[in-house]
N, C-alpha and C positions, 0 to 999 in steps of 0.2 A: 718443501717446507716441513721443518719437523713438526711433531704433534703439542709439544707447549708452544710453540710460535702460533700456529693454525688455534689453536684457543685461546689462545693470551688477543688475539685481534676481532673477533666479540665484544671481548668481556671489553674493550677500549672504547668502543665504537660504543654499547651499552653506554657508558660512563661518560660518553660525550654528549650522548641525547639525553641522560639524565640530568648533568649541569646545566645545558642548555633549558632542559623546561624549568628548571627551580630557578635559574636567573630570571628569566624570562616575569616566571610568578612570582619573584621579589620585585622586580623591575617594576610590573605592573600596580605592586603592593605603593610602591616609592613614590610612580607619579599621582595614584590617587592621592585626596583626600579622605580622612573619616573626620566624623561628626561626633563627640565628645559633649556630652549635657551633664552640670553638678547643680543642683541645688541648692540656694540660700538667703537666707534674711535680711530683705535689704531692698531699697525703691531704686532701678537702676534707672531712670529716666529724671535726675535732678534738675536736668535743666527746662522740664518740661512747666514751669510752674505751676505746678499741682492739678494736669490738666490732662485729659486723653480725650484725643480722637475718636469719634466715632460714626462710624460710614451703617448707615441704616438703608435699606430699600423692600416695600413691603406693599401688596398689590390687594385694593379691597375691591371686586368687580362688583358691589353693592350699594358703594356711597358713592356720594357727587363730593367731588374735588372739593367745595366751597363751604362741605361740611367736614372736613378733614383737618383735622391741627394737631401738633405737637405742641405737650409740654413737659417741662425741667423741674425738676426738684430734688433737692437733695436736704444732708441734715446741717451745711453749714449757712441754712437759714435761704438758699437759691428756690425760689421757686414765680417761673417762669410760663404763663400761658402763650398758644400759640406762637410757639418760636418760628420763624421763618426764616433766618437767614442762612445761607447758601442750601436753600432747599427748593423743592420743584414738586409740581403734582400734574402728573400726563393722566390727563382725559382716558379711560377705559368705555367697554360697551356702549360707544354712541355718546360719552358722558354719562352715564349710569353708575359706571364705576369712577375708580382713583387708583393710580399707581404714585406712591410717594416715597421721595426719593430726599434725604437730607445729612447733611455731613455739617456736625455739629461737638462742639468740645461738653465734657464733664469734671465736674471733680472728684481729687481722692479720694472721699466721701463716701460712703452709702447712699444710698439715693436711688430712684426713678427717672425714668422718661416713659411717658405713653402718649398711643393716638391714638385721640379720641373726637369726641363731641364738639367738648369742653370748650371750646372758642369760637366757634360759631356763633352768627348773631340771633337766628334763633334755632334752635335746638327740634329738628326732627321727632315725628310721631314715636318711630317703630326703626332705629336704624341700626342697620345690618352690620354685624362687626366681624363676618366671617373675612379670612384674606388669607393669602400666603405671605412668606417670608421668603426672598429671593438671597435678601444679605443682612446679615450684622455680625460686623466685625469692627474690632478697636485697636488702635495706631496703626504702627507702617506695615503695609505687608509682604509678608514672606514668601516669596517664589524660590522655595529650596526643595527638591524632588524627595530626599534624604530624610526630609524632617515635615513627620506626620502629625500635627496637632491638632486642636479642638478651635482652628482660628476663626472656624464659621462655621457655629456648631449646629444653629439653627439653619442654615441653608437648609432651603426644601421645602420648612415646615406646611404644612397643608392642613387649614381650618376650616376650607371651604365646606364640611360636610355639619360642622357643630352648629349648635343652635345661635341663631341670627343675632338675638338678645343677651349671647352669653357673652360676659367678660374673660379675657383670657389674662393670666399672671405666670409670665418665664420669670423665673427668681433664679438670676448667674451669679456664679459664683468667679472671677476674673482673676486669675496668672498672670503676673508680670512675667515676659519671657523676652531676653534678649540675642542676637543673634550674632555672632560676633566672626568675619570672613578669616582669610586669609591673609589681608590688609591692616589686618587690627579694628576695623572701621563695625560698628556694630549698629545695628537697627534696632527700635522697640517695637515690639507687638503684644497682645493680650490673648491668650486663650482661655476658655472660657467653657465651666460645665451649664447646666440648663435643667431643672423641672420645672414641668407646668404644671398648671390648675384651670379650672375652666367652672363658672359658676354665674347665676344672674343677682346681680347687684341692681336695690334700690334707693332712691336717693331719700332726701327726708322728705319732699312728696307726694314720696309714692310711685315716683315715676322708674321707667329704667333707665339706666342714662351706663349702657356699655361701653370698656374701652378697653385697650390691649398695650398691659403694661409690663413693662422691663426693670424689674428689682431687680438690681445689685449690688454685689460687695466685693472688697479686695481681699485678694488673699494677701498675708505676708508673706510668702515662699515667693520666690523668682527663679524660673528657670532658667538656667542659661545656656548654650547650644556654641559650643567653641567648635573652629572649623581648625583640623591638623595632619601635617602631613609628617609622614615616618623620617625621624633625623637623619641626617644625609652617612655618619658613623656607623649609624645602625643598619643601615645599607650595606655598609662595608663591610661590617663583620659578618654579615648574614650570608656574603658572599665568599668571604676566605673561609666559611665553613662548612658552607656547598662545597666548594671545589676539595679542603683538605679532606673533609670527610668521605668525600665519593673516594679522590686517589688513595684512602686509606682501608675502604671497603673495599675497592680495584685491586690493592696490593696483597690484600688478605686471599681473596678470589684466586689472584695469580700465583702466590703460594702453592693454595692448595692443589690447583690444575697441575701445575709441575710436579709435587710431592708425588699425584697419582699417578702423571705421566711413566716418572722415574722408577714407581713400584710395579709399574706396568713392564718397563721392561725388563727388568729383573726375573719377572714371573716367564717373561716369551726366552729371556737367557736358558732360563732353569727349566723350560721346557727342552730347546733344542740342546740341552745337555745330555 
């Protein structure tokens, strides 16, 4: 074989593992998905009538169950003691404690929910308000790997070491965020920022009467999180320019290997001259 054939068959073989890996990492580009989020002004949940889910669960190992209640309030005049329905409270420490467990709607509102005291029929000496927060989260939720939110921002929280008598106050602040597949099919969920405060409240006689309340408010921004895959054109072109452009760097390559081949011989002529 001469010496541009013996180098021209490289530089092919190169050029063929190079198309192959760039198809390959277009290919893989193709079948994925990416995840696309914009921004804007607007309640995308219309048909919800003015209303959002909200999945609570929150462990006091200090009170007895039968001193435990929820309630509702908000500014379009809601204001609700001991709410109880679809809600549960499992016996902790022997019955020492309460794990309470409630999924219950709110409105678009500003507003409250706390548990407390407050509905009990009659109201504990010295009751303990320390607990953790295991869940609170609001509408559907979101099992997408891709998309990392604030959807249970309180997960965790751990009060067990604050003082027994102190009332605590998370004031959220709540994101409409919608999630929208590959089907067109979209889901609503809420994410939600969180400070707290921690301080002992008296009533007007005197007494203390702790509770552990959830201020918030909506934001107007909505997030939205569109699911998209690369156009199927876009593919194609991506492909005719891998290959033209490799065989056009091949050909430049193959050029030049000949050019020098040629002045190579020339040089071995004019030696054995």
């Amino acid at each position: 074989l001469t010496l541009p054939l013996l180098a021209s068959f490289p530089v092919s073989v190169c050029c063929c593992l190079f198309i192959l890996f760039l198809f390959l990492s277009e290919l893989t580009g193709f079948i994925a998905t990416e995840i696309v989020n914009e921004l804007y002004v607007d309640d995308p949940d219309k048909d919800s009538g003015g209303k959002i889910e909200v999945n609570l669960n929150i462990s006091l190992p200090n009170l007895h169950c039968e001193l435990v209640g929820l309630d509702i309030q908000d500014e379009m005049g809601r204001h609700e003691v001991g709410h109880i329905d679809n809600s549960m409270k499992i016996p902790l420490n022997n019955g020492d404690g309460c794990r309470f467990e409630g999924h219950f709607s709110i409105n678009k509102v500003p507003g409250n929910f706390h548990v407390s005291t407050h509905s009990a029929t009659a109201q504990p000496q010295n009751p303990d308000m320390t607990h953790v927060i295991h869940k609170l989260s609001f509408g559907d939720k979101l099992q997408v790997h891709n998309v990392h939110g604030a959807f249970n921002a309180l997960e965790g929280a751990d009060k067990l070491s604050s003082n027994p008598l102190a009332s605590h106050d998370y004031i959220l602040k709540i994101v409409p965020t919608v999630y929208e597949d590959m089907s067109g099919k979209q889901r609503y969920s809420y994410q939600y920022t969180v400070a707290n405060k921690e301080y002992v409240a008296y009533s007007h006689t005197g007494r203390i009467i702790p509770a552990i309340w959830f201020r918030y408010d909506l934001s107007p921004i909505t997030v939205k999180y569109t699911e998209r895959r690369q156009p199927l054109y876009r593919f194609i072109t991506s492909i005719c320019a891998i290959i033209g452009g490799t065989f056009t760097v091949a050909g430049i390559l193959d050029s030049c290997i000949f050019t020098a081949s040629e002045a190579w011989k020339k040089i071995q002529l004019g030696k054995m001259q």
